[in-house]
N, C-alpha and C positions, 0 to 999 in steps of 0.2 A: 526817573528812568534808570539813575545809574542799579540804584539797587535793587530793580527787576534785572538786569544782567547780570549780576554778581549772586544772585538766588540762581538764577538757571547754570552761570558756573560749575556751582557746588556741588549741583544735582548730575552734572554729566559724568563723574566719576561714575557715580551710583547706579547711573540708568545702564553705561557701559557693562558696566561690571555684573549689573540685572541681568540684561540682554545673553553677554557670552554664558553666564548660568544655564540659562533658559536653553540654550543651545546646545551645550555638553550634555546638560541632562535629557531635552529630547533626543540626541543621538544613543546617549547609553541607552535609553528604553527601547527605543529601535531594535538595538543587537542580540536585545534577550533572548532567548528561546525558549518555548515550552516542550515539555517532555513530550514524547505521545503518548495517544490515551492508553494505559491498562486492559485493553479489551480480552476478554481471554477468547472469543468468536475472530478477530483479525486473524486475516489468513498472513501467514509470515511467507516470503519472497523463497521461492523453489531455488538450492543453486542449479546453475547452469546444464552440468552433467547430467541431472534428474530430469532436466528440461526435454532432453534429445535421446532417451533409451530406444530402442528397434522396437518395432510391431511384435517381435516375438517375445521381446521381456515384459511388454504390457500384456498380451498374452496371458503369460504364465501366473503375473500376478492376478489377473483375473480367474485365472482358473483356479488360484489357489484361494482367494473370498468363495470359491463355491459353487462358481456359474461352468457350467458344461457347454459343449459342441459350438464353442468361441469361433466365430466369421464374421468377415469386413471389418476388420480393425483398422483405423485409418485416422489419423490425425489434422484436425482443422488450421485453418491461417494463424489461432489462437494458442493454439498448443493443447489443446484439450483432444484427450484420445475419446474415440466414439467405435463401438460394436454393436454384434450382437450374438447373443446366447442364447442360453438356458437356464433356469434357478428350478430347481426340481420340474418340475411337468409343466412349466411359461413359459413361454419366449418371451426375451425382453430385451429391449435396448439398453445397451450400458455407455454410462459415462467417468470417463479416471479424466479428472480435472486435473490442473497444475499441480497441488498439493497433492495428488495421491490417492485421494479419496475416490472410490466407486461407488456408482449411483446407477437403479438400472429403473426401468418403467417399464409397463407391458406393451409388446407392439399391438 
């Protein structure tokens, strides 16, 4: 019996030493980060000040894409501006999203 407990001994350095391994190197893999993805379709975050322009600057830039006789301009809980206009001889409802983009459909 003695030297079944003088083997397990030896070993406890070893298993120690295993064990806090195991444990450094799962915390380092933990912390890593990945990049985000490359997408060139991700919409990038509006700053703030873009966020809150007046009904009359949404306006203008709508009228300046094109769209005529601009009414009910009006902004949702979301922030997304919503109208409506004219694109040559349609009426259409338009949309200027967070980014900037307008978007119209026909009423």
């Amino acid at each position: 019996m003695p030297q079944i407990f003088a083997t397990t001994a030896r070993r406890r350095p070893f298993l120690f030493s295993s064990a806090v391994a195991a444990m450094i190197a799962g915390s380092a893999l933990a912390q890593t980060t990945q990049p985000p993805p490359a997408d060139p379709l991700a919409v990038k975050p509006v700053p703030s000040q873009a966020q809150t322009p007046d009904s009359d600057a949404i306006r203008t830039k709508i009228e300046q894409a094109g769209y005529t006789a601009v009414t009910d301009v009006s902004r949702d809980s979301v922030g997304v501006w919503r109208a409506r206009g004219r694109k040559g001889n349609e009426a259409v409802d338009i949309v200027v999203d967070k980014g900037g983009r307008i978007k119209s459909e026909p009423r």
